[in-house]
C-alpha positions as CSV (number, residue, x, y, z in Angstrom):
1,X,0.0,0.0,0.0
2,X,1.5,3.2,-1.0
3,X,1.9,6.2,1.3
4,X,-0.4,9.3,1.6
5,X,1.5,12.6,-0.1
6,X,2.2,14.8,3.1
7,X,2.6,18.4,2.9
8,X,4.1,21.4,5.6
9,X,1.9,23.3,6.5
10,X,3.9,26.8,5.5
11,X,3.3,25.1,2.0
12,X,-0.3,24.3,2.3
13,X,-0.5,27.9,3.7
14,X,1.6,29.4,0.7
15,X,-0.2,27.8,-1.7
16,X,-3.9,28.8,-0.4
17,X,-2.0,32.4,0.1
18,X,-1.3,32.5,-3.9
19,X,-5.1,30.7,-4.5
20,X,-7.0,33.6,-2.1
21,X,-4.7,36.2,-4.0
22,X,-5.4,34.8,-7.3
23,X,-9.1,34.9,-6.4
24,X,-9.1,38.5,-5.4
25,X,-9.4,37.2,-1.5
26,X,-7.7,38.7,1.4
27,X,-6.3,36.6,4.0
28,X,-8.1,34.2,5.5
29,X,-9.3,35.0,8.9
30,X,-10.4,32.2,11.9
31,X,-12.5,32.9,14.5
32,X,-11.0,32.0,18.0
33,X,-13.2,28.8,18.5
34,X,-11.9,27.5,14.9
35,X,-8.0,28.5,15.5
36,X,-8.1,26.9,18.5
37,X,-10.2,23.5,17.1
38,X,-7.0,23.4,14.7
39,X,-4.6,23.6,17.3
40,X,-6.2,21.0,20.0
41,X,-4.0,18.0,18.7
42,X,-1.3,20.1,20.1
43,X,-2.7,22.1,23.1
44,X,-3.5,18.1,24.1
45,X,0.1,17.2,23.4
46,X,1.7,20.0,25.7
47,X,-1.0,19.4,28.6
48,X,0.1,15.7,28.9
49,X,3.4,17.5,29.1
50,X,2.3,19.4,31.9
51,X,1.9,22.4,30.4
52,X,-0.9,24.5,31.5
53,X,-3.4,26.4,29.4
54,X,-2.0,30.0,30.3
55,X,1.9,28.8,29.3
56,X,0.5,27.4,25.9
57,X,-1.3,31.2,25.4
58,X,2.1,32.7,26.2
59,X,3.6,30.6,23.7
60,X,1.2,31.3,21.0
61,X,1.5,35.2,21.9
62,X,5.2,35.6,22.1
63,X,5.3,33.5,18.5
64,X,2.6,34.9,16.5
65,X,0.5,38.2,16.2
66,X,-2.4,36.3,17.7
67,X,-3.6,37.5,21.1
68,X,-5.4,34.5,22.7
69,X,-6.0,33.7,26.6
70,X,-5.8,30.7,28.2
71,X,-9.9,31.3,28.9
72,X,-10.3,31.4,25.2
73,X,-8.4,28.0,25.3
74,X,-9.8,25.9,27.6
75,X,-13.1,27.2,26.3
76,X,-12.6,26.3,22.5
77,X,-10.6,22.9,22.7
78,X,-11.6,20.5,20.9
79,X,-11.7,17.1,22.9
80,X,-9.5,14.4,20.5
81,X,-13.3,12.7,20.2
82,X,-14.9,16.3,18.8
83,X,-11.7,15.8,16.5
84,X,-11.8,12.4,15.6
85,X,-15.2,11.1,15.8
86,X,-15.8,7.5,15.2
87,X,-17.6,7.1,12.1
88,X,-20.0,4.2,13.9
């Protein structure tokens, strides 16, 4: 069985950049709830490394232009079964 193609993200991101340009778009903009739904495999990842939800918006803050809280996290994660439901 052959393997899926895999892409970066800063690819995915460039490419949907030139698309949206292309288009006559501006950037695409997330609402909180959303940014954080795409983030939750991580936020999960770095709580079962003991970090808490205000050290995870610090990291996000210092790293990014996007000014979250770690209310607007623990409010808007998505719980791995919201992410991966079971398609029962």
């Amino acid at each position: 069985m052959s393997q899926p193609k895999l892409y970066p993200v800063e690819e995915a991101i460039k490419a949907q950049k030139y698309l949206r340009q292309a288009a006559g778009l501006g950037p695409e903009q997330f609402p909180v709830d959303a940014f954080v739904g795409m983030i939750s495999d991580e936020i999960e990842l770095l709580r079962k490394h003991g970090r808490s939800d205000q050290e995870i918006a610090s990291m996000i803050v210092q790293n990014s232009a996007i000014h979250i809280t770690s209310e607007e996290i623990a409010a808007c994660y998505a719980s791995p079964e919201q992410r991966h439901p079971r398609g029962d």
